[in-house]
N, C-alpha and C positions, 0 to 999 in steps of 0.2 A: 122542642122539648116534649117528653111523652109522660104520661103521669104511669106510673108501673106498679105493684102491688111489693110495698117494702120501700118504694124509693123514687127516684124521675133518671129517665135515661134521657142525655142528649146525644143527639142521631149526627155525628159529622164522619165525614170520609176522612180514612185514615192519612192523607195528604195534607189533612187542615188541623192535625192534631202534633202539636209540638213533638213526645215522647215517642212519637211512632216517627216521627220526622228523624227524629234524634238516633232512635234504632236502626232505621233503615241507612243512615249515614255511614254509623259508625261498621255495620256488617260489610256496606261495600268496601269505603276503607282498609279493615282486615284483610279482603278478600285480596284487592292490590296489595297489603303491603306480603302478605303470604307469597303471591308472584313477583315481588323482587319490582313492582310498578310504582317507587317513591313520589313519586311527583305527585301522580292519582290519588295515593294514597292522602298523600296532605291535605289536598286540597279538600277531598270528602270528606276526613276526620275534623278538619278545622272549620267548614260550614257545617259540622255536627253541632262542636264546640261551642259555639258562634250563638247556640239558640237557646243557650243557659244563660238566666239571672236572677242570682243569688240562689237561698235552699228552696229545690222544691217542696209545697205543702206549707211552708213558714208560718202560717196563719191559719192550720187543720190540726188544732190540735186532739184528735182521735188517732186509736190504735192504726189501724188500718192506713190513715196517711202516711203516720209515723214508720213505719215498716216500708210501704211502696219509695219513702222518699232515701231510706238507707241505701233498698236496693238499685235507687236511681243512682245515688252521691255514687255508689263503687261502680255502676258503670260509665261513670263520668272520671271515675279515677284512670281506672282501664285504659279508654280512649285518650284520653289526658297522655298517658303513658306511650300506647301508643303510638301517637303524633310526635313525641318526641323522637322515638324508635324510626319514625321515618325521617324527620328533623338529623339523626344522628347516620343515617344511612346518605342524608344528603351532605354532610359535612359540615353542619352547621353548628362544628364541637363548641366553638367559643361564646357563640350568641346565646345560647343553650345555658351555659352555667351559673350566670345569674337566677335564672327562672328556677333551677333544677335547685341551686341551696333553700330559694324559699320552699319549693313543693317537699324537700326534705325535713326541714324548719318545721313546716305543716303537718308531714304525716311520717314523722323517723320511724315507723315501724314496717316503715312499706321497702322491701328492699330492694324492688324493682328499680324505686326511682332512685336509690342509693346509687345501685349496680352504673344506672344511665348517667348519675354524676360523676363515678368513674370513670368513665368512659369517656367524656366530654372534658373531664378535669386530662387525663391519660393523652388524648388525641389533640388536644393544645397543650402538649409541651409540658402539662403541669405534673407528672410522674408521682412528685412527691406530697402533693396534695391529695391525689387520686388517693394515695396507700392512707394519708393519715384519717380521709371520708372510711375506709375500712377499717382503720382503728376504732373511730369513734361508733360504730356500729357497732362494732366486738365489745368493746366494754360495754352498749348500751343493755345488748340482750343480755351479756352475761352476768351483771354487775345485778341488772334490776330483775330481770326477768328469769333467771337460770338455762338461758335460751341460747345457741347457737346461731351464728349467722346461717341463710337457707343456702343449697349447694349452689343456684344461681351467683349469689353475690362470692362465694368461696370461691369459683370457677374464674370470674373475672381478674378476683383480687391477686390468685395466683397467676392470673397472665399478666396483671401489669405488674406484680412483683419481679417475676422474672425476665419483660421485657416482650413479651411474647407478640411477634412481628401482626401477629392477631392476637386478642379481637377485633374483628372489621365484619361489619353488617355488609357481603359481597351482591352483584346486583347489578342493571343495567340503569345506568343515569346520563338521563341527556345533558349536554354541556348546559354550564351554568354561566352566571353573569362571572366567575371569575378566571374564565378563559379556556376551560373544557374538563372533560370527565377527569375526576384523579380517585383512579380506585386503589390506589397505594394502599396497603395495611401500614398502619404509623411506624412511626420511624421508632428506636429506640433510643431512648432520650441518653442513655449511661452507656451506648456505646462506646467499645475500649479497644485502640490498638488498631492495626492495621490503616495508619494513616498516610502512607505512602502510596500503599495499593489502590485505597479509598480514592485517592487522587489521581493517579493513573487509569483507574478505569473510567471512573469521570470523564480526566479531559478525551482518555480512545473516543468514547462515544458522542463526546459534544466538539470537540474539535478546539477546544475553548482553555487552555488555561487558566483562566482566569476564574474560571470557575471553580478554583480549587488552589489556585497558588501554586499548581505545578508545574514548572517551566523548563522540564526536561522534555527529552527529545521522546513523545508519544503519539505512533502513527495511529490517526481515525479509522476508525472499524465502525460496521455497523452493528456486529455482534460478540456481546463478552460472556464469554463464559466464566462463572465461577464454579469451582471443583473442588472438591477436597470430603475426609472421611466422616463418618456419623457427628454430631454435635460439633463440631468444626465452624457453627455461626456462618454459615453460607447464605439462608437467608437474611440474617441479619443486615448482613455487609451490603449483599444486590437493593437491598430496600435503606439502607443511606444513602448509597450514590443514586439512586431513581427520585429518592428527596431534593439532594443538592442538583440532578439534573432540571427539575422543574421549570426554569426560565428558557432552557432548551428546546421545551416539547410543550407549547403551550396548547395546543389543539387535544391534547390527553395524553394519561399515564394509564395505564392498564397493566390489571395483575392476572394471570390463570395460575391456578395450581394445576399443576399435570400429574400428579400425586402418582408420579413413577416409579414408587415403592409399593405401591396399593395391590391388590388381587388381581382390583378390573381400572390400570391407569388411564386416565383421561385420553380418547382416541381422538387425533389431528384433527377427525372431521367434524368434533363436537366440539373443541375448539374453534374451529375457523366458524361453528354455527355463532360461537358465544360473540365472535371478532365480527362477525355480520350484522346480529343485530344492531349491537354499537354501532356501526359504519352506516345504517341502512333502515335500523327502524325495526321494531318487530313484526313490520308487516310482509318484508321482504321473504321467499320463499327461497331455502336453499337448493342450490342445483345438488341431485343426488351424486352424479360426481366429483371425486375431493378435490381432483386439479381442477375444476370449472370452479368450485368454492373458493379455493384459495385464490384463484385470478379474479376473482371478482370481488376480494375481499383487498386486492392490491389494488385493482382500479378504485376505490373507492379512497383507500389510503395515500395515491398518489402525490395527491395537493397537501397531505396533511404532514405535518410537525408530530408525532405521537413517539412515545416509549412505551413498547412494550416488553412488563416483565412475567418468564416463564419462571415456573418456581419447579422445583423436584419433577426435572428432565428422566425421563428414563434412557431414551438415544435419541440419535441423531435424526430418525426414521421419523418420529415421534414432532421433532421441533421443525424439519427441513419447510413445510409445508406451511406453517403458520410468518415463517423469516419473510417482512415484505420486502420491496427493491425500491421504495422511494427514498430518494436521496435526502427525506427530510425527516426518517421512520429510523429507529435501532432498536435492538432486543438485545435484553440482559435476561441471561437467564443461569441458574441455580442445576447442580445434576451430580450426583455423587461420581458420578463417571465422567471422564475428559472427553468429552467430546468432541477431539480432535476432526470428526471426518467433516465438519459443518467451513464454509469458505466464509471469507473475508474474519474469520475471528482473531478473537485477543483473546488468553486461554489467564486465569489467576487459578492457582490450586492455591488453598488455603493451608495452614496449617494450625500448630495447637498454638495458643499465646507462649511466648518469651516469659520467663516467670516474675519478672517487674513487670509486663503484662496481668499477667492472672492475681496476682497482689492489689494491683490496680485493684480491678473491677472487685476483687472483695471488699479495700478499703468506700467503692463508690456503693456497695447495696447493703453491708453491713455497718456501716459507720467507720471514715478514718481512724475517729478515737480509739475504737477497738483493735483495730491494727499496729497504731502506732504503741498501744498500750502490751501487745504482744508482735512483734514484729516475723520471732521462729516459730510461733504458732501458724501466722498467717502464711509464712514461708513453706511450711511443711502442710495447710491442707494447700494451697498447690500443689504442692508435688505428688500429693494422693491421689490429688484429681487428675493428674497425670497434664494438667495445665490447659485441660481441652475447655474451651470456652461454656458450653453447656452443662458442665459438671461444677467449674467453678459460679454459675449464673443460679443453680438450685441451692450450691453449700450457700452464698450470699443471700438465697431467700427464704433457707429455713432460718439463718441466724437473724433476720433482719424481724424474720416472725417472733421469735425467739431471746428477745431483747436480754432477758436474764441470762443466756447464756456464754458462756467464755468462748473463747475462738480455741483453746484448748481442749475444751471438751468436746465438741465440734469435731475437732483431730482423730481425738481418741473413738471417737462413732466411725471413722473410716481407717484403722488400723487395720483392725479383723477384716480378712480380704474376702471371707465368707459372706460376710454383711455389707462392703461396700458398695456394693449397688443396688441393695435397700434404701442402704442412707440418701444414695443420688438420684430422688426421686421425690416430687412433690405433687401433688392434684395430680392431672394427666399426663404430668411431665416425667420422664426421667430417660436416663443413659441405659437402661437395657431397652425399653422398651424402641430408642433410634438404633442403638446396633441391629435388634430385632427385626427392623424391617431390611434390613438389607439380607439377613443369613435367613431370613421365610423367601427369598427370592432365589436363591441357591440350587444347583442341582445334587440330588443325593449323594454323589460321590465329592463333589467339591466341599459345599456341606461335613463329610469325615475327615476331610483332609483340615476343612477349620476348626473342629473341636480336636484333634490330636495334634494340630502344632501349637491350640492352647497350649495343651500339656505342658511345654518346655521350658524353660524359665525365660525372663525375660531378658534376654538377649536375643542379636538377628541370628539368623540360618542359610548357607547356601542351598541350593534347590535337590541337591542329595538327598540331604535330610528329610524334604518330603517324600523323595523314593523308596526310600529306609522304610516312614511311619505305614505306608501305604504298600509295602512291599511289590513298587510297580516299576519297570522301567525307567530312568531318569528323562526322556523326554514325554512322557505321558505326564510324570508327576509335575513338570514346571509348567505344562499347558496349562493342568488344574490350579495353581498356585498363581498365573496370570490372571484367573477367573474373580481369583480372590482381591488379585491385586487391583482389578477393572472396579470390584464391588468395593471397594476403599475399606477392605476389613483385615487385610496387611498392606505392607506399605513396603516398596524395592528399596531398600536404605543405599541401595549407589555400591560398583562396583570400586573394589581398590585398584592402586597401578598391578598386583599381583593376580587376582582373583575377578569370578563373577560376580553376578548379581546377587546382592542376600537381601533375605527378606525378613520384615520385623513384624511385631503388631503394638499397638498402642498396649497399654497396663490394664487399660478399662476393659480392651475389648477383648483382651487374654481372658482376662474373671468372667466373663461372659460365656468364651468359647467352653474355659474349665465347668461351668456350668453344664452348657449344653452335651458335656462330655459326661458328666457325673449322671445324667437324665440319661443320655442312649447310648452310650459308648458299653458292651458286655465288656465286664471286666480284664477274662482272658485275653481279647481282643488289645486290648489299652497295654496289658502288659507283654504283649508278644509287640506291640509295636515300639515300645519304648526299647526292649531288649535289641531289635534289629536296628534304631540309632543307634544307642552304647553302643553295638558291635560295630558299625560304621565311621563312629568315630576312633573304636580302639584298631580298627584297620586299619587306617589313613597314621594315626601316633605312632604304630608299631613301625610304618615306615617311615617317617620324620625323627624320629627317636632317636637313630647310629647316628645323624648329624648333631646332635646336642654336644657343645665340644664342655663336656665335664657332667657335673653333678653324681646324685647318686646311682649307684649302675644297679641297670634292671637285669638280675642274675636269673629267674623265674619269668611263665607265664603263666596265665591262668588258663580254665579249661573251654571259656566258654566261646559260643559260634561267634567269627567275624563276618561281617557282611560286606560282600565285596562291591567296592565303589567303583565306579565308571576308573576305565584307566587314564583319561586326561587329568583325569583333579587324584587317584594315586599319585600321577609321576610328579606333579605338582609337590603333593606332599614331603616325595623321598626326594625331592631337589633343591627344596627351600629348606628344609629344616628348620633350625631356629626359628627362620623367617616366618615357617609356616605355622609352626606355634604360637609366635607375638601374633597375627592375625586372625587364630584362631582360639586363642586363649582365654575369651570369656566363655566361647561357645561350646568349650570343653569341659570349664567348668560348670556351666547349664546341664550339660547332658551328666555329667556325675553328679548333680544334686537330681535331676529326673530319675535315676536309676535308682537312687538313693531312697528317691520318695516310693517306688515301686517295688523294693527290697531287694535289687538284684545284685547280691553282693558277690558272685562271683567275675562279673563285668566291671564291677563298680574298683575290688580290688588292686586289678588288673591296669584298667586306665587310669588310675591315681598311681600307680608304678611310673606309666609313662610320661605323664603329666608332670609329675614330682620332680623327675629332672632339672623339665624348662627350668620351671618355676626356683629350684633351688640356682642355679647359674645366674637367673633373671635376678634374682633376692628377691623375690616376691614371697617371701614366708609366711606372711601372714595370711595369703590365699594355699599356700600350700598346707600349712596347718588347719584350716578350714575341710579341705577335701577331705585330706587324712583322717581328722576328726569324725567325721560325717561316715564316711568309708568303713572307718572302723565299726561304730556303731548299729550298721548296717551289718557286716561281719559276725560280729557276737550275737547279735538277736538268730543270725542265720543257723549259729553255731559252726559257723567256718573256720574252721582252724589253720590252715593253713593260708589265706587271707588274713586273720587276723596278726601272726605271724609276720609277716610282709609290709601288712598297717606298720606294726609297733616300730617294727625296724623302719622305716621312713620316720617316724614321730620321734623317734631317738635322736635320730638327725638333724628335728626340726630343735627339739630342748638342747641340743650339742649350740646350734646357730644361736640358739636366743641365750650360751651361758648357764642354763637351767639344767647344772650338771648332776642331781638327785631325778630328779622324773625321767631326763634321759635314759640314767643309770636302771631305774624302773624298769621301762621298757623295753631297753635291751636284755633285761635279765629274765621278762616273760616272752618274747621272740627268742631266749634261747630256749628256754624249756619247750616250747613247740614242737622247735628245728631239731629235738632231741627226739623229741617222741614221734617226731614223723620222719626219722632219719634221713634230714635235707643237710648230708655232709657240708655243701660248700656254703650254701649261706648260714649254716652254723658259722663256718670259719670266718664269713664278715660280719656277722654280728658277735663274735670274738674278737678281732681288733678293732671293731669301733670300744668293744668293751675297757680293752687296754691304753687307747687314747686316753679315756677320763680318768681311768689307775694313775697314768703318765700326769696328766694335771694338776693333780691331789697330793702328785709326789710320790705314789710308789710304783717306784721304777725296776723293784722287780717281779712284782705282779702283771707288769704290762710288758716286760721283755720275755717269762713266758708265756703268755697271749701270743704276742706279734709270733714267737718263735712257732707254735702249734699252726697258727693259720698260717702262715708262710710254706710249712710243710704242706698241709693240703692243697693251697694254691699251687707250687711248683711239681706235683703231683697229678695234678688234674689239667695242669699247662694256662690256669685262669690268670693272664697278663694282667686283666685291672685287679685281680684280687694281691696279686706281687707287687703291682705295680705303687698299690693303697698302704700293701702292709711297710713296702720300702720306705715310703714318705714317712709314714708313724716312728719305723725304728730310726729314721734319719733325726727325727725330732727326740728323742730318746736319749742318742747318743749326744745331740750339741748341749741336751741338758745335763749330761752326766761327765761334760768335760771334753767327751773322746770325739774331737770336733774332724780331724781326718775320715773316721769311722763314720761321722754324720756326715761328712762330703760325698764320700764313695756312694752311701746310702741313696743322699740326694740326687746325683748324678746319674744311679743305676734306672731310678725309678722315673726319673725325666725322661732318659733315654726310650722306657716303657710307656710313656705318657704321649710320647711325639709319633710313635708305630700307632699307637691307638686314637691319634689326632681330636687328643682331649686336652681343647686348649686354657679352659680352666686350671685343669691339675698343673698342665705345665705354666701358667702365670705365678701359682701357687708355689711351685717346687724353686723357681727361680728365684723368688723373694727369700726363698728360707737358704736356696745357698748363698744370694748376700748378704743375707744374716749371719752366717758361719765367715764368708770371707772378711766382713768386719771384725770378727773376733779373731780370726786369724792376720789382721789388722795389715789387709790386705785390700788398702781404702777404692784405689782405682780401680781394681777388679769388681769390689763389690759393685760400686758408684754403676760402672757399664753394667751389668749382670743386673737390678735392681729397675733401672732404664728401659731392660728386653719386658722385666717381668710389669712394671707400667705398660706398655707397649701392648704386650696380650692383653691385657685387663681391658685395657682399653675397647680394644677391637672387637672383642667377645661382649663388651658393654655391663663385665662383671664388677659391681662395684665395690665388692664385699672387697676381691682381690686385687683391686684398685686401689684401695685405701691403704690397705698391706704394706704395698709397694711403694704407697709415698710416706709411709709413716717409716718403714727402715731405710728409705732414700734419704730421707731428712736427716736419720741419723748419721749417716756416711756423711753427708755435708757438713753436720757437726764437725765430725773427726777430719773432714778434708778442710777444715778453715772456713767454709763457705757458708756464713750463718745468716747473708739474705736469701739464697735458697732452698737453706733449711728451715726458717721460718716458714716459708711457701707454703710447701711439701707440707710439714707440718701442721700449719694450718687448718690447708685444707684435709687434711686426711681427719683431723678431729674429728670436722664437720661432719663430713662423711659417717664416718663411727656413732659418730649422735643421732643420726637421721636413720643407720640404720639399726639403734638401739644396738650396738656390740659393746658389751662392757668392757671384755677381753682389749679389744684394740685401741676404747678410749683408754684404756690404764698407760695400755704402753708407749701409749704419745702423749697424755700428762708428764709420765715419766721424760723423755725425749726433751717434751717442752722444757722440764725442771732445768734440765743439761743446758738447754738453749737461752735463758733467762739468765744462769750462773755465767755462762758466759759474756752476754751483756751487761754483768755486774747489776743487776735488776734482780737484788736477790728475796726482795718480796715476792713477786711475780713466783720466781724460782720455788718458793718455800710455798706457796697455794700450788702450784702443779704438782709436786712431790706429794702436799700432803691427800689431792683429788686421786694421786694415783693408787697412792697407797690404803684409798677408804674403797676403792673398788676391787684392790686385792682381797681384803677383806672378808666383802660380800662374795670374792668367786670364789675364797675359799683357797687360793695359790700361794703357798707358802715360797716355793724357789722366787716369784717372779714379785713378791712379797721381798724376799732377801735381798735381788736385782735391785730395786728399787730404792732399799736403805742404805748400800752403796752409794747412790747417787745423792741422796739427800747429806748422808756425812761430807760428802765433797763441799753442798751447800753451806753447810754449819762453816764447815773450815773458812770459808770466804768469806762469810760472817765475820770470823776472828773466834767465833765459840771451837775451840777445842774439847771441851769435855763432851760437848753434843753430838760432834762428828763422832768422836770414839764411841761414843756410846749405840750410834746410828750402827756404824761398824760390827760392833761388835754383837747386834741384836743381827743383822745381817749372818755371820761367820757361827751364830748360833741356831740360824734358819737351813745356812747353805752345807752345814756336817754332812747331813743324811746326802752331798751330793757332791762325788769329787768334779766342781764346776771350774771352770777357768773362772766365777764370781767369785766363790770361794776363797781360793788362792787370793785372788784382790785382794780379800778382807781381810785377807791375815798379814799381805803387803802392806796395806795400808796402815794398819795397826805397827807391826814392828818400825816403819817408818815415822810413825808419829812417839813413838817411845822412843824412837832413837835422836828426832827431833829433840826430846824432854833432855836427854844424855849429854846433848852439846850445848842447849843453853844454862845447864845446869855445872857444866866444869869453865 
């Protein structure tokens, strides 16, 4: 002790002095755990630890202790922290968590030691403990303090919300007392789905059943691959089954990332450094050659039990070197690419969840109650998320964040397709930022080829299509599109029995490509390449087209460039027909909504010509009315007039199919004025007897007899077979309404005859049901019955079911009249059905009607009187007065059976005052039946 002027210095070496003891401890400490040296580390932090009892100064009460002894308590906090930090590096999650509630208990403002109770609560299994420790923080600062949790504790919280395969303090640990290293990043506790797989790749690698309950036939491999596209839970999956392997590999589990998507990914020989120390000790010096490395990193593995797992594979190149050959050694590893070239493997490509899959796991991170409480809410953000497991793992942890929120509003955040990959992104997580790294790996032209098949809507593509966008030969462009397909940023959706290879992209990773298209794609560019698909596609239509056996005839082309397709997939085209359009009829409807969105309305036109057909044979109207729509709109903005023209007249078509005999009428009356002013004589003339059709409907029959008369001359003029062939049908229908049922025979006959040269097997299923409808009237039962049978037969064949329905709705009636009324029920029946499914008002009338006939004969004349009166409330609404008159015919028959006579007459005679305006063979009925029932009156009355 020295006497000093102010005070007494005592003179001891800084060795004998507690706080300098304590400092020098805790610095070495640091310094190990900085180098990933746990063990060291502990053990110097905890003989730091070790040399505290109770506060220091406790008994100084002056400034200057009071201050020294603050700044001592926080570096006692620190260390404290710390030690646990190596404590949790050594897996000592559970033992930890007692200690960790009290030091929170002690100091909840410290959110270091929060974060470490996370993590320790997280890494035993306790998930949902760990999030509620992040609750009670959030409320703490917000509530008292108007504080924010720090981004430290935010970072964690959003990994264990989402599951996130890390956080894992990585590092090299010698084996422990509980059987060797396990550097596994934790398992996730809420994984969902894939529990098949899960167990197949388990037992490949342990050889064990039993380990998983799967008792199917799965050969041992020493190495699994798992594959599959961005956020597809690849990690996820490898780090379950390396959990449930653990009783397999008891001498160690080991994790590398190879960070295969990175700038500079992990090279084989820093790997096998990382595989050496572990096998050998830090002290060991690597051989500078990689094949010495790796052989000497197998001798050492020889005797061991280990799994190792590689995470985000870039190739095979990358992993061959690290694969050991002990028979007691396997590797699971993670690669966005198949990496098929590697031996003895078992390959899993993953895919998106099943959507009672992706339901799941929103009902497990958002609250079942939520889900159960909306079930189509829950249903539909799957299907936003397009079901990929990392989209629905973020919607589940911003709602879960989010507790006031609805699963509906949730929905409505990812409608807008512009924002939807904003929304799917939380902390450092999100879905653009995993597609992201796989299109920063890309080479410049593969790269354009991915932001232009964005473009296209979502449906797949044959590899044409990327010839088209790229304007480059077709085997250049499917090399490039293999490139894509290797990077998992499309996907080969599988060839048909007809066709090749087509290729799709997921919904998320489209919005992404549209992205990166809207950033570097120059405008012009994007629209010259969308032009030269449309054109591709209306190349390929213009030859599948002559095979459509019906619909409406494309009389016009348009003006714009086709671009010509390889000739194997042409003759394809012009050989399949039909065939080639059901195959390829989303993808045509994709490319007329792309042209659509690009404005190119004279392409757009033109393929919705061809298109229109299928689609009208197929009954597909309601996609055909869609195109047309779209098309037209497209048109006018263009100021196309002669597209627009062409539009209408197909939409005339479409309101004719749906009954919607006023907006047809519309539109045909502005495609004439068009056809007028751009003097297009012959399809004036067909949108002249479509015009005359609806005249004929409405009942004025001779408005539409000169129609048909006008067009029929320009067609037989100009030698146009389906325009004669169209207007014979109409005038055949014409005549059977105005009586002159020979005149409607010849009619029908002539135009069949026309219909069979131009092997348009529609019209002809069509024309043959309407001449058994005259051979009935001409009560000419067996003829009709066979004749009716042919025209079933086409409908059939052609898979037309509009004129399928036709055919059993007037076959039924022949059976009526042939006695046959289990038959006719059939027929009947089914034809309703039909008619209701495909919304025809028209043809449910006239088989209410039928049925009434069919119920009366049954003496069921309830039944009878609801079919008359269904048919007669649909005449009604179409506005048909003859077929209106037809029908109260039938109903007076019903009255009569009844025994009501005044009702029948009165039916009658509301009938014989519809049927004037039409010398019909109805007519005449109704005036028969009338004198008949007066003359009835006559003889019970003498």
């Amino acid at each position: 002790m020295e006497t000093r002027p102010g005070g007494y210095l005592l003179g001891l070496d800084a060795a004998r002095v507690d706080v300098a003891v304590f400092r020098d401890g805790i610095s070495r400490g640091q310094t190990f755990l900085r180098a990933s040296r746990y063990e060291e580390a502990a053990r110097s932090l905890q003989q730091a630890l070790a040399l505290w009892r109770g506060r220091p100064f406790g008994d100084v009460p002056v400034p200057f202790a009071q201050a020294e002894a603050a700044r001592l308590e926080e570096q006692r906090l620190i260390a404290l922290e710390d030690r646990i930090e190596t404590d949790l590096a050594l897996g000592h999650h559970r033992e930890l968590v007692p200690e960790l509630r009290s030091l929170v208990g002690l100091h909840p403002l410290r959110d270091r030691l929060r974060a470490q109770l996370m993590l320790a609560l997280y890494r035993s299994g306790r998930q949902a403990e760990a999030l509620d420790t992040y609750r009670d923080a959030y409320e703490l600062l917000t509530t008292e303090l108007g504080l924010v949790p720090s981004p430290q504790l935010q970072t964690v919280h959003q990994a264990v919300l989402i599951g996130h395969t890390a956080p894992a303090v990585t590092g090299v640990v010698e084996p422990s007392a509980r059987g060797g290293v396990d550097e596994l990043p934790a398992d996730v506790i809420d994984f969902t789905g894939r529990r098949q797989q899960v167990a197949r790749a388990a037992t490949a690698l342990s050889g064990d059943a039993s380990t998983t309950g799967d008792h199917s036939s799965v050969p041992t491999r020493r190495v699994v691959a798992v594959s599959g596209p961005p956020g597809v839970g690849k990690t996820a999956f490898a780090v379950r089954v390396a959990h449930l392997l653990r009783p397999h590999f008891p001498d160690g589990r080991l994790y590398i990332d190879l960070h295969g998507l990175a700038d500079q990914p992990l090279p084989a020989g820093e790997a096998l450094n990382r595989l050496l120390r572990w096998c050998a000790g830090s002290a060991v010096t690597p051989p500078d050659d990689i094949e010495e490395r790796a052989a000497l990193v197998r001798s050492h593995l020889a005797e061991r039990r280990v799994l190792l797992v590689l995470d985000n594979a870039q190739s095979e190149a990358q992993v061959r070197p690290l694969v050991p050959d002990a028979p007691g050694c396997a590797v699971l590893l993670t690669s966005r690419r198949q990496l098929a070239a590697l031996d003895n493997l078992l390959g899993f490509d993953l895919a998106v969840f099943e959507p009672e899959e992706a339901v799941e796991l929103i009902a497990t991170l958002a609250r079942p109650d939520r889900v159960a409480a909306d079930p189509a809410a829950a249903a539909e953000l799957a299907r936003l998320c397009g079901y990929l497991p990392l989209a629905i793992r973020i919607v589940g942890a911003r709602l879960w964040s989010r507790p006031h929120w609805s699963l509906r509003r949730m929905a409505d955040r990812l409608v807008d397709e512009r924002r939807r990959l904003d929304a799917l992104s939380i902390g450092d997580r999100g879905v653009r930022g995993s597609i992201a790294l796989s299109y920063a790996a890309l080479e410049p032209t593969v790269r354009r080829l991915f932001r232009l098949f964005g473009t296209l809507t979502e449906t797949d593509a044959p590899a044409w299509v990327a010839a088209a966008l790229l304007d480059q030969p077709e085997p250049e462009a499917e090399a490039l599109l293999e490139e894509l397909v290797d990077a998992r940023l499309i996907e080969i959706q599988g060839p048909t029995a007809q066709s090749a290879d087509r290729y799709g992209m997921h919904s998320l990773v489209r919005l992404y490509a549209r992205e990166r298209c809207a950033e570097e794609e120059p405008g012009a560019e994007l629209l010259a390449a969308a032009e030269r698909m449309a054109g591709g596609w209306l190349y390929l239509a213009e030859l599948a087209e002559p095979q459509v056996p019906g619909g409406l005839p494309r009389i016009a082309a348009g003006r714009t460039p086709r671009w010509t397709v390889s000739p194997g997939v042409a003759t394809e085209a012009r050989e399949r027909g039909m065939d080639w359009f059901a195959t390829e009829q989303s993808a045509l409807v994709s490319a007329v909504h792309t042209a659509c969105t690009r404005g190119l309305d004279e392409v757009v036109w033109d393929l919705v010509g061809c298109l229109g057909r299928f689609l009208e044979v197929r009954g597909d109207i309601d996609r055909w009315l869609d195109v047309l729509q779209r098309a037209l709109t497209v048109a006018e903005a263009a100021g196309n007039r002669r597209g627009q023209a062409y539009l209408l007249r197909g939409l005339a078509e479409v309101w004719l199919n749906r009954d919607r005999y006023p907006e047809s009428l519309e539109c045909l009356g502005r495609a004439l004025e068009i056809f007028d002013e751009l003097d297009e004589t012959l399809a004036k003339a067909h949108a002249e007897r479509a015009v005359g059709v609806l005249e004929r409907m409405r009942g004025d029959g001779g408005a539409a007899a000169l129609r048909f008369g006008r067009a029929l001359a320009v067609f037989e003029e100009a030698d146009d077979r389906v325009g004669m062939a169209d207007t014979l049908f109409s005038l055949g229908a014409l005549h059977r309404d105005q009586g002159a049922v020979d005149e409607a025979l010849a009619c029908y006959q002539r135009a069949l005859r026309l219909e069979q040269e131009l092997g348009n097997r529609f019209n002809e299923a069509l024309l043959l049901c309407s001449i058994g409808a005259v051979l009935i009237l001409q009560e000419r039962i067996g003829e009709a019955r066979a004749t009716l049978t042919q025209s079933l037969e086409a409908a059939r064949e052609i898979r037309q079911e509009s004129a399928e329905a036709y055919a059993l709705c007037f076959l039924g009636e022949a059976d009526l009249l042939a006695g046959d009324i289990d038959a006719a029920a059939l027929h009947l029946d089914v034809a309703l059905t039909m008619f209701q499914q495909q919304t025809d008002r028209y043809g449910e009338a006239i088989t209410w009607r039928n049925l009434g006939d069919l119920h009366r004969l049954r003496s069921d004349l309830a039944l009878a009187g609801e079919a008359i009166d269904r048919s007669l409330a649909l005449w009604d609404q179409l506005g048909a007065p003859l077929w209106r008159g037809r029908t109260l015919l039938t109903l007076g028959r019903v009255c009569l059976a009844r025994g009501d006579v005044g009702a029948a007459r009165d039916a009658w005679r509301a009938a014989e005052e519809l049927l004037n305006a039409h010398p019909t063979i109805e007519r005449e009925q109704a005036r028969q039946l009338l004198r008949d029932s007066a003359q009835s009156d006559r003889r019970a009355e003498s």
